[in-house]
NUSEMAR-597414 format. One line per field, with one value per residue (C-alpha): x, y, z; residue number from 0. Coordinates in Angstrom, 2 decimals. Layout:
<nodes>
xx = X, ...
yy = Y, ...
zz = Z, ...
num = NUM, ...
</nodes>
This chain:
<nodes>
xx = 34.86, 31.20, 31.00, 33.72, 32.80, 29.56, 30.81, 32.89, 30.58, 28.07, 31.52, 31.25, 28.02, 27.64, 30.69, 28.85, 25.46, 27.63, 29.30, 26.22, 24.18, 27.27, 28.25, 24.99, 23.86, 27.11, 27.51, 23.68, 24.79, 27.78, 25.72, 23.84, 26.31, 28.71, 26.01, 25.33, 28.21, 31.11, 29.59, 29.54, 33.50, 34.01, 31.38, 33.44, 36.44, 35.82, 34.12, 37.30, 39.17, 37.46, 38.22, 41.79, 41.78, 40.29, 42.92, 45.53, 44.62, 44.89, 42.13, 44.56, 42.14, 40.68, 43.99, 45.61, 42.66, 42.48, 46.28, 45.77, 43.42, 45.84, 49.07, 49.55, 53.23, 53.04, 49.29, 51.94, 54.79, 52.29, 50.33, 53.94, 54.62, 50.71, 50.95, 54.39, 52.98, 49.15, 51.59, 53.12, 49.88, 48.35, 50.97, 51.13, 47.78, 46.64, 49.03, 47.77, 44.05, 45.19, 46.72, 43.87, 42.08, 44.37, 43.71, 40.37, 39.43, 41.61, 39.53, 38.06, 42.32, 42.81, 39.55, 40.94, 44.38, 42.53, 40.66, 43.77, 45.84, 42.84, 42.07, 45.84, 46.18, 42.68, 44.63, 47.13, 45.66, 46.48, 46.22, 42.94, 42.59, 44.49, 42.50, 39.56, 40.35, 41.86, 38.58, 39.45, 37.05, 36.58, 40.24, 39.33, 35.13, 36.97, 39.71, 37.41, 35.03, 37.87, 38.87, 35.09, 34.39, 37.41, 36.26, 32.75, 33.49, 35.83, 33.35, 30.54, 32.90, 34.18, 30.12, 29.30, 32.04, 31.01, 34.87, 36.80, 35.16, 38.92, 39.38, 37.32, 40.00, 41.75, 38.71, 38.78, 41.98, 42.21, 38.90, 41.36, 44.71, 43.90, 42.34, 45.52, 48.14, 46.06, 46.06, 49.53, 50.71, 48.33, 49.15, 53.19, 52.17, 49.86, 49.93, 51.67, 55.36, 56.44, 54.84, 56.16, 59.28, 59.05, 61.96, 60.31, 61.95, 62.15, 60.07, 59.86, 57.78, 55.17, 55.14, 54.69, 51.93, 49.73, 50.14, 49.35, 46.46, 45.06, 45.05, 42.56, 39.96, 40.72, 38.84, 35.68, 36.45, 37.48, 33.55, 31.90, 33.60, 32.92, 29.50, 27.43, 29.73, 29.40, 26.71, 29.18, 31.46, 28.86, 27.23, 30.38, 31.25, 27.60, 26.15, 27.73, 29.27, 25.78, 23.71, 26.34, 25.85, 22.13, 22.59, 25.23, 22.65, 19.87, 22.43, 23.54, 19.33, 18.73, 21.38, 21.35, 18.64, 20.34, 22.64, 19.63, 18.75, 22.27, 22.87, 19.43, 20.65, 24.12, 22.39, 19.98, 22.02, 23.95, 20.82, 21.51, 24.50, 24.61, 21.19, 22.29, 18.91, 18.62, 14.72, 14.81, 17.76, 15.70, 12.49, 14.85, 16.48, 12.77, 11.74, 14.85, 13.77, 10.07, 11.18, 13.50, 10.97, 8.37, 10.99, 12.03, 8.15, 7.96, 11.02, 9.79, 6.30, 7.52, 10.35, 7.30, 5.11, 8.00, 10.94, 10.48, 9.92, 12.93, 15.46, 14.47, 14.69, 17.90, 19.66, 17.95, 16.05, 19.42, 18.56, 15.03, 15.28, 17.22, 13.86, 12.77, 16.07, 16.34, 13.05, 13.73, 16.92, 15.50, 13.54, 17.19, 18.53, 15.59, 16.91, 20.84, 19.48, 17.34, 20.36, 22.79, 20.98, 21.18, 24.60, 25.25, 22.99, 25.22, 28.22, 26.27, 26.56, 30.33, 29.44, 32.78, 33.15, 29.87, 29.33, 32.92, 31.59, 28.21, 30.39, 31.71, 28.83, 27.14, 30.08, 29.68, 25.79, 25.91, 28.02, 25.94, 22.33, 23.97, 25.08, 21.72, 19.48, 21.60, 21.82, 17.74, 16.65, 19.86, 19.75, 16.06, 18.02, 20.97, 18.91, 16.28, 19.84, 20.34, 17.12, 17.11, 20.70, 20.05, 16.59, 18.35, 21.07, 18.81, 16.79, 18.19, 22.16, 21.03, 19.05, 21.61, 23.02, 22.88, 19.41, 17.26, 18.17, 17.59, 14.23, 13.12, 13.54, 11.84, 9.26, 8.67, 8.56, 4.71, 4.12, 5.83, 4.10, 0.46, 2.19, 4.31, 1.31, -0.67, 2.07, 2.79, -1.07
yy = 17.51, 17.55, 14.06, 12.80, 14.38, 12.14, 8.80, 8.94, 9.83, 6.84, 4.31, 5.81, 5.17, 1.28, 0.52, 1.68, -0.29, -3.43, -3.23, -2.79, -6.02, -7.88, -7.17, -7.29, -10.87, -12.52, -11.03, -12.06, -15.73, -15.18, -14.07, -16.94, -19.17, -17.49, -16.25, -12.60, -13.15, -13.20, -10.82, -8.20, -8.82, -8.09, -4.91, -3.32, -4.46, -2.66, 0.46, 0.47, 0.97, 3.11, 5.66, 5.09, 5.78, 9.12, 9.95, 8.51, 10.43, 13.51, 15.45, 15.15, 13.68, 17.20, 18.69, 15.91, 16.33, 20.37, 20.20, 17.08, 19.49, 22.58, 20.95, 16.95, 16.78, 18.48, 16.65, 13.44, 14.54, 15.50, 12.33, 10.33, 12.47, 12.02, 7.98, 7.96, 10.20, 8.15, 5.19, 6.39, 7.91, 4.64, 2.47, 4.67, 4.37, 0.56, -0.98, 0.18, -0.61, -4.11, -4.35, -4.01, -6.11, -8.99, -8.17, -9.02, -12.02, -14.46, -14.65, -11.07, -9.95, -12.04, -10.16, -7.15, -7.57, -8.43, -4.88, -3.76, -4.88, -4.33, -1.11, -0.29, -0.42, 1.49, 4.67, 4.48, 4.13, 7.39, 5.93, 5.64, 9.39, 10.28, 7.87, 9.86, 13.15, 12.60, 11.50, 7.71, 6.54, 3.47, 1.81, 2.21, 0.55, -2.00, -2.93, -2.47, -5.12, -7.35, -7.91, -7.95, -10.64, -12.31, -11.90, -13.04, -16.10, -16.60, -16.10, -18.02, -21.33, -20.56, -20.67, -23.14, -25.52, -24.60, -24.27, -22.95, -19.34, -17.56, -17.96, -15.36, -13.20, -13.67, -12.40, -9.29, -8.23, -9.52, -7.48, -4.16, -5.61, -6.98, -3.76, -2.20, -4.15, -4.13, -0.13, 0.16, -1.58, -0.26, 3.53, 2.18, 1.04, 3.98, 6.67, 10.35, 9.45, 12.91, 12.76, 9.81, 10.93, 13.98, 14.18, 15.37, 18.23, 19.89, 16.66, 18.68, 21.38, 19.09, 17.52, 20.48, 22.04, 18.35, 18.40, 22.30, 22.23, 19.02, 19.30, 22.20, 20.10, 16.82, 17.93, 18.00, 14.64, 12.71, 13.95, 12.69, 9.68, 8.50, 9.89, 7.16, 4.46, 5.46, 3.29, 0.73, 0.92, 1.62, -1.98, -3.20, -2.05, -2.02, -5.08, -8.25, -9.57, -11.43, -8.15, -5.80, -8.25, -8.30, -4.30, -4.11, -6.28, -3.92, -1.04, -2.76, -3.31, 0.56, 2.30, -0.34, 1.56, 5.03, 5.24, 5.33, 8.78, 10.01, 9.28, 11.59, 14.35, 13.80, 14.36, 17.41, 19.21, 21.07, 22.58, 24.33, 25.51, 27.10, 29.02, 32.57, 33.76, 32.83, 32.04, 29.67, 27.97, 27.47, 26.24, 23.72, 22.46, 22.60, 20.33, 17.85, 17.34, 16.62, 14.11, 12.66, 12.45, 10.15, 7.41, 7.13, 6.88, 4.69, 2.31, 2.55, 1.31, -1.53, -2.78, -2.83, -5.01, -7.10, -6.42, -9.75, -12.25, -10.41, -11.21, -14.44, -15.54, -13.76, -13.87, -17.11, -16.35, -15.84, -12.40, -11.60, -9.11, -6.66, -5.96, -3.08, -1.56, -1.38, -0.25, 2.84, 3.48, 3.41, 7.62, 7.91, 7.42, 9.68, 12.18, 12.01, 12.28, 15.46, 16.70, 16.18, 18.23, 21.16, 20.34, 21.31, 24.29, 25.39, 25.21, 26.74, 30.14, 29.53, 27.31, 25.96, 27.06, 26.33, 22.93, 22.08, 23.28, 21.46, 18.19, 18.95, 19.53, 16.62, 14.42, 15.92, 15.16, 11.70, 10.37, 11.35, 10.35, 7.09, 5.87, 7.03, 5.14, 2.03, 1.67, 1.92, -0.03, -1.95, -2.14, -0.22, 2.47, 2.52, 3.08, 5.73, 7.52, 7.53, 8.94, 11.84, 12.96, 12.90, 15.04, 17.42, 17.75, 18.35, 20.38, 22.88, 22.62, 23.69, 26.38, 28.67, 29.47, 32.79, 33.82, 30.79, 29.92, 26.50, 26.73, 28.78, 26.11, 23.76, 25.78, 26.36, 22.75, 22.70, 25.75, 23.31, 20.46, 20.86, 22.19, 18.80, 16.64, 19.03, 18.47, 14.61, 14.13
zz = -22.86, -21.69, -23.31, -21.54, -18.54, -18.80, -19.61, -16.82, -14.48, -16.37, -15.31, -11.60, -11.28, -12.89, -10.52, -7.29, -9.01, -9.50, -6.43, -3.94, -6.00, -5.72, -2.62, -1.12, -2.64, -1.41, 1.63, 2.92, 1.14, 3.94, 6.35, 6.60, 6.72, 9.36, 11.53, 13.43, 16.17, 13.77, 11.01, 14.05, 14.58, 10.60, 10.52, 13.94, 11.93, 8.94, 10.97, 12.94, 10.14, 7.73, 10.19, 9.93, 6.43, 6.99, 9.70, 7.68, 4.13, 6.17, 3.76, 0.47, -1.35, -2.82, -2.60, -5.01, -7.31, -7.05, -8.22, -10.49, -12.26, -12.61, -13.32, -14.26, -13.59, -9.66, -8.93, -9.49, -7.42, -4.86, -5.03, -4.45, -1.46, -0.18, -0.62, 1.79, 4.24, 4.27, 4.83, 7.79, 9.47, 8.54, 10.20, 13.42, 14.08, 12.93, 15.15, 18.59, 17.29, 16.37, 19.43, 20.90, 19.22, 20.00, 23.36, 23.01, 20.71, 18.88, 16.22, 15.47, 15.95, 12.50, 10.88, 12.22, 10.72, 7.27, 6.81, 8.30, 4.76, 2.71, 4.02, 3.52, -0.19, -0.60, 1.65, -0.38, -4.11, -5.33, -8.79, -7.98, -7.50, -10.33, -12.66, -11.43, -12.11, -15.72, -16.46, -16.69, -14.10, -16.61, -15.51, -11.98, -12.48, -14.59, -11.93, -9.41, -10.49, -11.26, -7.66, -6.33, -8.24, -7.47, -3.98, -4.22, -5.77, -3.34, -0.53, -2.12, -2.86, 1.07, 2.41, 0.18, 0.72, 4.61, 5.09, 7.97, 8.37, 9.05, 5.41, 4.09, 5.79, 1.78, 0.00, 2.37, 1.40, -2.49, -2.93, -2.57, -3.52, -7.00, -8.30, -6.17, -8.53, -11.65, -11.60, -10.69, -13.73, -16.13, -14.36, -15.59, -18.58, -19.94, -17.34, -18.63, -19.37, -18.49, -15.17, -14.13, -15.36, -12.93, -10.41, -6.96, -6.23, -2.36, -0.85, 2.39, 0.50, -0.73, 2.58, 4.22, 1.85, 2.48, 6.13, 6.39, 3.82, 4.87, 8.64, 8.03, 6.78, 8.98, 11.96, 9.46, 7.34, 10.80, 12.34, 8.90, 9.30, 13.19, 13.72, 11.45, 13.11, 16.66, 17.45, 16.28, 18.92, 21.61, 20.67, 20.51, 23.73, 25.38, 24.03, 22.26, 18.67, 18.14, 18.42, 16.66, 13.48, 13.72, 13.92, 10.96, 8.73, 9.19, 8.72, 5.23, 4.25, 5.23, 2.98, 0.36, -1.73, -0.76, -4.25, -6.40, -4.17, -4.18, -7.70, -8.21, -5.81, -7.95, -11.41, -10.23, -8.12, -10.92, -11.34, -8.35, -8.61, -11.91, -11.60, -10.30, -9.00, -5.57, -5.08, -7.98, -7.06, -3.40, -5.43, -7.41, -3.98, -2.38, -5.63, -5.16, -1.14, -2.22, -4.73, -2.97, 0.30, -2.22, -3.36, 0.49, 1.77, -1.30, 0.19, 3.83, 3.06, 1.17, 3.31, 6.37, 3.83, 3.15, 4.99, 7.59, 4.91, 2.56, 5.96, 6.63, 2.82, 2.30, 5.90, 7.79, 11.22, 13.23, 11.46, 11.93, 14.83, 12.27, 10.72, 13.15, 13.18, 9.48, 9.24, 11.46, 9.82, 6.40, 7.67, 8.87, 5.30, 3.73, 6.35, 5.33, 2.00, 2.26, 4.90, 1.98, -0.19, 2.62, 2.87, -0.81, -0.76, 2.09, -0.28, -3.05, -1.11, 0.20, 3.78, 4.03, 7.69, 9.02, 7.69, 9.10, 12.66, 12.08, 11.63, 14.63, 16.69, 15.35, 16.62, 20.11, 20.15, 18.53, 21.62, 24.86, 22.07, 20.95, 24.58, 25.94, 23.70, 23.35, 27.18, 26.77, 24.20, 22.50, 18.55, 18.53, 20.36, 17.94, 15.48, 17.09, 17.88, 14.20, 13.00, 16.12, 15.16, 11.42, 12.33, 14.68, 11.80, 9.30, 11.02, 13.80, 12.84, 9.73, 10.15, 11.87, 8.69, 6.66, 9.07, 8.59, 4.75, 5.02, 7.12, 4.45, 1.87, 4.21, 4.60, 0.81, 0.90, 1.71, -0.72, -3.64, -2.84, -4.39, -7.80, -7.69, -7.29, -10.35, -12.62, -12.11, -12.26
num = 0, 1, 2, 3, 4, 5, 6, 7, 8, 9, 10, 11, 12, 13, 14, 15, 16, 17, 18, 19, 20, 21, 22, 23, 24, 25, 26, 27, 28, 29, 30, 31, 32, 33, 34, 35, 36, 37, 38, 39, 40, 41, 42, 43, 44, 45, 46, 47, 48, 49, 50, 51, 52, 53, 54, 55, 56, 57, 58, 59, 60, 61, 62, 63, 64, 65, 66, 67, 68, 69, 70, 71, 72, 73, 74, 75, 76, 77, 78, 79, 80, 81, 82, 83, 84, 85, 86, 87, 88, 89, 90, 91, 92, 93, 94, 95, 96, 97, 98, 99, 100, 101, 102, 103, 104, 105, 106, 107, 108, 109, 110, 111, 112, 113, 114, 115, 116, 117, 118, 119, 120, 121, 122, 123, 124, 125, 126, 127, 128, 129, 130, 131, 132, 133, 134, 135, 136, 137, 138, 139, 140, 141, 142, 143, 144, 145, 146, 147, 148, 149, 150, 151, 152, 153, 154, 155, 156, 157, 158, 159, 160, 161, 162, 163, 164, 165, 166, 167, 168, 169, 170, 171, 172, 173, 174, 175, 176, 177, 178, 179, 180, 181, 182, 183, 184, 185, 186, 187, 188, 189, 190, 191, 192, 193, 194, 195, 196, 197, 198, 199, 200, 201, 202, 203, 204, 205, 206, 207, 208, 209, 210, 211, 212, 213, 214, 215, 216, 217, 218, 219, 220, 221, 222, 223, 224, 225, 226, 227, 228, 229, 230, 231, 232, 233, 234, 235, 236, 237, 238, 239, 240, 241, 242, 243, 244, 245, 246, 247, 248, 249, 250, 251, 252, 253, 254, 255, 256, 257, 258, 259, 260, 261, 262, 263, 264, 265, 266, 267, 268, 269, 270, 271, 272, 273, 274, 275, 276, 277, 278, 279, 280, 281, 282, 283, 284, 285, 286, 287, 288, 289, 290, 291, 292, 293, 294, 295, 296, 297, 298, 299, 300, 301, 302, 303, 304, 305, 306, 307, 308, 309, 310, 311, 312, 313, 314, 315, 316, 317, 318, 319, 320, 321, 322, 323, 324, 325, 326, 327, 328, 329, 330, 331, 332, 333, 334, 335, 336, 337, 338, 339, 340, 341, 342, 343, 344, 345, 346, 347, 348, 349, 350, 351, 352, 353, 354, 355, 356, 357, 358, 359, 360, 361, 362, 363, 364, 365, 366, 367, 368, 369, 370, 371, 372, 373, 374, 375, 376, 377, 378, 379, 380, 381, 382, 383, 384, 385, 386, 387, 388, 389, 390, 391, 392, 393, 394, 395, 396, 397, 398, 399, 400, 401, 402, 403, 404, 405, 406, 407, 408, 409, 410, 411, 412, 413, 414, 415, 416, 417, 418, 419, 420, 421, 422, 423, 424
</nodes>
């Protein structure tokens, strides 16, 4: 089981590798080629919408898997119930934010409408989900890579063939609906015959037990999910498509390098949770934060060696002002990083409740900090806004829990240090 249990988390982890190089190649090729003004109207596009998806999967994402877990044949009938009522939340609320889109521009209405489909069939993939938990992550990295490649060759012969720009609008959504179809027939094919074969009984139960469980942890997943793309909409709003793109580039450079971190955080942090004396599982946490602080001073440095000649060779000059922006938001990925790892030593100890108000609070701060420095100093100010909020969050929203625990582990931080640097040299 412990094998398995591995392999699938090696297939989770190659996916997200493939996808960011992929992704991330094409998309400056793209870039390039479309320029800043009408990447911005894609990134507020696909901002806009990820939040729908949160709204609209109504926190039954760890529900489905809790009871996917437990009992195969009810995690199904509850996932069935989950996908009709993500549809209709997802409907409800898309239309009125394409509307007003259309009200806007002609052309970032048809982008709009693309995420809108694409970003459909990923609320809705409880396959997906279920894939996931039954320790098959394999089908979904498989099917997954399948439709982004389909995509990026679509989007390369599009740029290359300098053809009308509207059209990547069919890599956009065939980048979520061929992995979409492909795991829906294999999921007929070779999914559990006798849970597929389960009649859902009392609907209005199921529905009820989603809606009642999930609202409490919506408040929470909806905060998560607007406060990194707040500065989104203020630029959007504040400023213009040719500065939002410039601003969604150096956004894309600054967390591209943040999965090797998380993917260290990911391997160390059982560590953590299964050692039962307290002080040691703070050293091991204080350990994780110092090691994690080096590879991100170790990014920073070299992106402000390197960072202006690594735009202009991969992006073209339109995008040379994203440099400083992406530089500043690089500390503010070090600082989600290091924030994360608070963030799960909260949970260690049973946080639920006051990392679902921090959330919260965060959201109310990141509004009056974004607008402020935006107004001030456009994209440098987005991106100081970042870095502040991430500090304060890491810092003083954090250190209100359980009498100071996490300022203690920051403070052990200096303690640890020296006997770091002894043992690596």
């Amino acid at each position: 089981m412990k094998s398995k249990s591995l392999i699938n988390s090696f297939w989770l982890v190659m996916e997200k590798i493939i996808s960011m190089v992929g992704l991330f190649l094409v998309s400056a090729f793209v870039a390039k080629y479309i320029g800043p003004a009408l990447v911005g109207k894609i990134a507020l596009a696909v901002a806009s919408f990820q939040i729908v998806m949160v709204v609209a999967q109504f926190g039954s994402e760890n529900i489905i898997i809790r009871r996917l877990s437990r009992n195969i044949y009810s995690g199904v009938v509850l996932a069935r119930i989950s996908l009709l009522l993500r549809s209709g939340i997802y409907i409800v609320i898309a239309l009125p934010v394409l509307w007003y889109s259309h009200s806007k521009d002609m052309i970032e209405f048809v982008f709009f409408c693309a995420v809108a489909v694409a970003s459909f069939f990923t609320t809705i993939d409880v396959v997906a989900t279920y894939n996931d938990t039954t320790l098959n992550s394999k089908i979904n990295a498989v099917f997954n890579v399948v439709g982004l490649i389909a995509a990026l060759i679509l989007r390369f012969f599009i740029a290359e063939l300098k053809l009308n720009p509207l059209l990547l609008t069919i890599p956009i959504v065939v980048t979520t609906l061929l992995p979409f179809l492909l795991r829906l027939i294999h999921f007929a094919k070779s999914g559990n015959k006798k849970a597929l074969a389960e009649k859902t009984k009392k609907p209005a139960t199921y529905l009820k037990y989603l809606v009642i469980t999930g609202s409490s942890m919506l408040i929470a997943n909806i905060s998560v999910a607007i406060y990194p793309r707040i500065n989104l909409f203020f630029l959007s709003g504040l400023s213009d498509a040719h500065q939002l793109g410039i601003y969604s580039v150096a956004v894309t450079l600054a967390t591209s390098w943040s999965f090797v971190v998380l993917a260290l955080v990911t391997s160390y942090f059982p560590a953590v949770y299964n050692e039962k004396n307290e002080g040691a599982a703070a050293l091991k946490a204080t350990e994780l934060n110092i090691a994690i602080a080096a590879i991100s001073l170790c990014v920073i440095v070299g992106f402000a060696a390197v960072g202006k000649m690594f735009i202009s060779m991969l992006y073209g000059p339109a995008f040379a002002d994203a440099w400083l922006p992406a530089l500043i938001l690089c500390i503010g990925t070090m600082l989600s990083t290091m924030g994360a790892i608070s963030s799960r030593y909260i949970l260690k100890t049973s946080g639920y409740r006051y990392l679902s108000c921090k959330s919260l609070i965060a959201l109310i701060l990141c509004v009056p900090l974004s607008f402020f420095f935006i107004t001030s100093d456009g994209i440098v100010g987005a991106a100081i806004s970042v870095v502040v909020l991430e500090f304060i969050s890491l810092t003083l929203l954090n250190y209100g829990y359980k009498k100071g625990t996490v300022l203690k582990m920051h403070l052990l931080m200096f303690g640890a240090l020296p006997g770091m640097v002894r043992r690596i040299f």
